[in-house]
VONUGU-263823 format. One line per field, with one value per atom (N, C-alpha, C, O): residue number from 1; x, y, z. Coordinates in pm, 1 decimal, decimal comma. Example, Ala and Ser with C-alpha at 12.3 -4.5 7.8 and 13.67 -1.06 7.14 Angstrom:
<nodes>
k 1/1/1/1/2/2/2/2
xx 1319,0/1230,0/1320,0/1423,6/1285,0/1367,0/1290,0/1340,9
yy -569,0/-450,0/-330,0/-331,9/-225,0/-106,0/3,0/113,8
zz 780,0/780,0/780,0/846,5/708,0/714,0/787,0/803,9
</nodes>
This chain:
<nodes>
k 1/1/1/1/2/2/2/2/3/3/3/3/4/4/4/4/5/5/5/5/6/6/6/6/7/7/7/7/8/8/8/8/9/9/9/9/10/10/10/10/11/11/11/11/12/12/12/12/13/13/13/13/14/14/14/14/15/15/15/15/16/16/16/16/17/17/17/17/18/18/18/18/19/19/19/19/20/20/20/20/21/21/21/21/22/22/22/22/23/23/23/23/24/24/24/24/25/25/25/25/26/26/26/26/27/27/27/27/28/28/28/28/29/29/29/29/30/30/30/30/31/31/31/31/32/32/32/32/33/33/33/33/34/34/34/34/35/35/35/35/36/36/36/36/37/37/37/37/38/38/38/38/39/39/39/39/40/40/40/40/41/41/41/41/42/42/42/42/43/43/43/43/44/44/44/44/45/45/45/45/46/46/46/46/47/47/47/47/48/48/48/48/49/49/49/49/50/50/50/50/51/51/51/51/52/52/52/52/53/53/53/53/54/54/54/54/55/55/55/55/56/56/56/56/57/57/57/57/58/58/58/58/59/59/59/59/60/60/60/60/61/61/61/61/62/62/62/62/63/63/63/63/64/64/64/64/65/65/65/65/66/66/66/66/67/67/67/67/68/68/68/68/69/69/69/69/70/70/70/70/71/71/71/71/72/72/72/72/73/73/73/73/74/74/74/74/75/75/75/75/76/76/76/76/77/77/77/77
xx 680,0/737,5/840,6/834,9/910,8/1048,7/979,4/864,1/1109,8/1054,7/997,9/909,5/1054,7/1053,3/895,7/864,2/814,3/707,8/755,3/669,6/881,8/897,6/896,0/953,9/833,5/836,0/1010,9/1092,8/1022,9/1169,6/1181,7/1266,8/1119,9/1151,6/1032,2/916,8/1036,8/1012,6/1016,2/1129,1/928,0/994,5/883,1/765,0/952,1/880,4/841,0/886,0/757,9/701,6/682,8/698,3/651,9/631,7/497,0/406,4/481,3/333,7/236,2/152,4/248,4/160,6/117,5/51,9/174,7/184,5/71,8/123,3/-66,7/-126,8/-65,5/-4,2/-102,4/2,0/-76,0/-21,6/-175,0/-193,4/-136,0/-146,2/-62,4/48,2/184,8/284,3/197,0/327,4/311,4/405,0/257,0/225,8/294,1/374,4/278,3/348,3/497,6/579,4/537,7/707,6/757,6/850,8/695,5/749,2/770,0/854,3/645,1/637,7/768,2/862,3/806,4/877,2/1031,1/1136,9/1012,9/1187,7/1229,6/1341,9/1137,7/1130,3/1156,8/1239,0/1095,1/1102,9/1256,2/1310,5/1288,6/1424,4/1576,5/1692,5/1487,5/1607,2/1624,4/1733,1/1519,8/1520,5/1527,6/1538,4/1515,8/1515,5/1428,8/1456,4/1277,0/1138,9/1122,7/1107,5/1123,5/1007,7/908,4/871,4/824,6/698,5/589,8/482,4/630,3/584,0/396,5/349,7/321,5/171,0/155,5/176,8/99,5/71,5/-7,9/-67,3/-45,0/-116,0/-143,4/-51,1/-279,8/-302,0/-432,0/-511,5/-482,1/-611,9/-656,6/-591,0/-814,0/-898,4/-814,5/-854,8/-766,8/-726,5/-606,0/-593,1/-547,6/-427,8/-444,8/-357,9/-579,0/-592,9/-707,7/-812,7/-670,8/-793,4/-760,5/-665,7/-850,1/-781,3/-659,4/-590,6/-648,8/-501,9/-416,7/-374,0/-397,2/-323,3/-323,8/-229,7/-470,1/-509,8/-471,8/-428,1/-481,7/-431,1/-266,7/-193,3/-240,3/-84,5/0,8/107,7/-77,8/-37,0/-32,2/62,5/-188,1/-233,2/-133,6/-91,7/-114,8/-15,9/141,2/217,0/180,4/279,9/303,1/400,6/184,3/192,3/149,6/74,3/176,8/169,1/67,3/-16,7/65,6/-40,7/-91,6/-12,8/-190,8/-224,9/-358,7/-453,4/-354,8/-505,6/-552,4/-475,9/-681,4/-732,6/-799,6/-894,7/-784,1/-897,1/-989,9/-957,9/-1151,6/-1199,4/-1352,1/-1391,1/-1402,7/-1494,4/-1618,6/-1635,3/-1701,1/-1883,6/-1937,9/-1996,6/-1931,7/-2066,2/-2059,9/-2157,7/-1867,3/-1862,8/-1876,9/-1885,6/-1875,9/-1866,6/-1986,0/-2071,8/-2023,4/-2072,3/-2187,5/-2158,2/-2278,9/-2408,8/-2379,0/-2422,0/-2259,9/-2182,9/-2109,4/-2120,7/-2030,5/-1949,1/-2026,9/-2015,2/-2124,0/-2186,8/-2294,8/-2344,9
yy 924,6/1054,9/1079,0/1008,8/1148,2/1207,7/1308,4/1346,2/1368,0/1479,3/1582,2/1652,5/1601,0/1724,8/1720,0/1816,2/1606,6/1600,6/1559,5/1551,7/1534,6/1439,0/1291,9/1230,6/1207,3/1058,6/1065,6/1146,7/898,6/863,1/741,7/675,6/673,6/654,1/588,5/621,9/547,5/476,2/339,1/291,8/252,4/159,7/120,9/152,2/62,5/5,9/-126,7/-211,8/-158,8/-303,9/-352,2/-259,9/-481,7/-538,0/-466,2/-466,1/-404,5/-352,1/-438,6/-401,3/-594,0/-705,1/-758,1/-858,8/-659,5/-708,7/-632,3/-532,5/-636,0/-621,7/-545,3/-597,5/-385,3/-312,9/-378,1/-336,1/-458,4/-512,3/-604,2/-625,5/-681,0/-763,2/-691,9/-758,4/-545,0/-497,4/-408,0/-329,2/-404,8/-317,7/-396,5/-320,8/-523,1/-595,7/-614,1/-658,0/-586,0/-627,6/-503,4/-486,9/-402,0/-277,1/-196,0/-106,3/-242,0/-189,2/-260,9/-182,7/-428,6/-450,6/-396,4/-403,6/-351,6/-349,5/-188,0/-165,5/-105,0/-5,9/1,0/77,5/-66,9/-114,2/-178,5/-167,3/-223,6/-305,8/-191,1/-179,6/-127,3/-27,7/98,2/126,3/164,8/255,1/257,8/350,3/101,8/54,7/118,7/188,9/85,1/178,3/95,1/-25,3/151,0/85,9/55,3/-60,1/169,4/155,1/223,1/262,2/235,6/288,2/289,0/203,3/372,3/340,8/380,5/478,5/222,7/261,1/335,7/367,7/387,2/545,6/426,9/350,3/411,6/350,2/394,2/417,1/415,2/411,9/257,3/153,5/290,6/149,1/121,4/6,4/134,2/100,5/-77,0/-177,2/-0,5/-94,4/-229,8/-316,4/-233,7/-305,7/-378,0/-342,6/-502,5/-666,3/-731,1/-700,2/-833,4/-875,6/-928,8/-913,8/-1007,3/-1078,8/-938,0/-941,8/-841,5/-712,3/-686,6/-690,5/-651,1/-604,9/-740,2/-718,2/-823,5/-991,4/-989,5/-1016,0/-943,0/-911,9/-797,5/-806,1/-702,5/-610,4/-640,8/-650,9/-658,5/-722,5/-807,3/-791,1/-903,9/-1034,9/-960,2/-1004,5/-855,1/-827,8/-698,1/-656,6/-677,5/-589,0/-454,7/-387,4/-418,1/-299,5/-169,1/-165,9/-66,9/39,8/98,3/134,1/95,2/158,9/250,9/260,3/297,7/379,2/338,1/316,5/303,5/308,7/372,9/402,7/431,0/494,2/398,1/281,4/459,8/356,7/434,1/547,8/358,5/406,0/414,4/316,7/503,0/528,1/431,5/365,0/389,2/317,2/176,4/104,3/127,7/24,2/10,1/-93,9/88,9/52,2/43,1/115,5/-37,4/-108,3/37,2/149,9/-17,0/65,3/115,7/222,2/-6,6/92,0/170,3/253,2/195,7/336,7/428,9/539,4/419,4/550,4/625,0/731,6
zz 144,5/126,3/234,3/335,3/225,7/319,5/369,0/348,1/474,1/556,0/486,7/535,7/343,5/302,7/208,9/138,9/219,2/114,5/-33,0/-121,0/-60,4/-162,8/-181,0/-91,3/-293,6/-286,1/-281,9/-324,9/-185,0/-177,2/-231,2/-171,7/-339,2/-401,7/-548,6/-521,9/-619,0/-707,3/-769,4/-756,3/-836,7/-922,9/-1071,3/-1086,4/-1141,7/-1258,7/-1275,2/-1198,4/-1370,7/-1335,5/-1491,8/-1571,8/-1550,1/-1663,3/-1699,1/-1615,8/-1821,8/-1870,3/-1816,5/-1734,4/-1876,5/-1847,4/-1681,1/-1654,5/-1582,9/-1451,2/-1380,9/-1330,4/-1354,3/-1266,5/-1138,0/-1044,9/-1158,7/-1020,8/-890,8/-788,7/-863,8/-757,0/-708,9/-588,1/-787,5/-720,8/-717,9/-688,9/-749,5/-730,9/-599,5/-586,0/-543,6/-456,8/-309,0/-254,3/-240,7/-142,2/-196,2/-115,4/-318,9/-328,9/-301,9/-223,3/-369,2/-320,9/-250,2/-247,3/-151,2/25,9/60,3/74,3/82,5/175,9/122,5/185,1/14,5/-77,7/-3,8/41,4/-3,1/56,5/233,9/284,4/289,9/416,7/461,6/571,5/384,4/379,2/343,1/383,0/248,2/203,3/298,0/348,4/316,3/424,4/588,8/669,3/604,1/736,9/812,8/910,1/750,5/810,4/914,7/894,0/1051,0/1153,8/1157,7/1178,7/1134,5/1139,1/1048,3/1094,1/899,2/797,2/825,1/900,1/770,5/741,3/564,5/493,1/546,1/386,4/365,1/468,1/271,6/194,6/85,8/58,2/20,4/-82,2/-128,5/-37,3/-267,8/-291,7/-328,7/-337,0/-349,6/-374,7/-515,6/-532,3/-576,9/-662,5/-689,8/-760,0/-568,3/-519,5/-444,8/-434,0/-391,9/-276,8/-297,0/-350,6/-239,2/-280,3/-162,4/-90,2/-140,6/-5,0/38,1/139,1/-83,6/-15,6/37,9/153,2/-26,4/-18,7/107,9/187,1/130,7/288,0/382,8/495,7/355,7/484,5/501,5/596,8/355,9/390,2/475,2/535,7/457,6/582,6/713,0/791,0/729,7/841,1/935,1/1049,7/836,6/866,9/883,5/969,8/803,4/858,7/1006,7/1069,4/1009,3/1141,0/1081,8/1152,2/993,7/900,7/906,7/816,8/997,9/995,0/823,1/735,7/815,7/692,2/656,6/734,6/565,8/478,1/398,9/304,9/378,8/243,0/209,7/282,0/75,3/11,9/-27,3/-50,1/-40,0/-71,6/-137,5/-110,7/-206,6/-288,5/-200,8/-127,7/-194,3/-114,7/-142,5/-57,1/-301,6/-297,3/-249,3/-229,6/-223,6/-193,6/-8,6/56,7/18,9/184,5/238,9/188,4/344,2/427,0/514,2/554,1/513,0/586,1/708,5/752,9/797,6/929,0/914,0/1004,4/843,4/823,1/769,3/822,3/657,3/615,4/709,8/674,1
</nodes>
């Protein structure tokens, strides 16, 4: 989102394309276009599997996840 609380931008993808593999092309295309420093992704469980999460990781990348109760781990709850 921009300063003002609007998304800055958008994109579309093949029906047949799994939005979990669209999710790393579109962070960095964004990153590239806006010349983000230091963006933090905003994502729900929806978006995110591991490779997803190793790829942030791997690129330095601050982020959020949403994530479902029943899936998390006995130390966080």
């Amino acid at each position: 989102m921009g300063q003002h609380g609007y998304p800055i931008a958008s994109d579309s993808f093949q029906g047949n394309r799994h939005e979990v593999h669209t999710m790393i092309p579109f962070i960095e295309e964004l990153i590239k276009l806006y010349r983000l420093p230091n963006p933090i992704i905003v994502v729900d469980a929806g978006l995110m599997n591991k490779s997803n999460i190793a790829q942030l990781c791997h690129q330095g990348l601050g982020f959020i996840l949403g994530a479902r109760i029943k899936n998390t781990s006995q130390e966080l709850t």
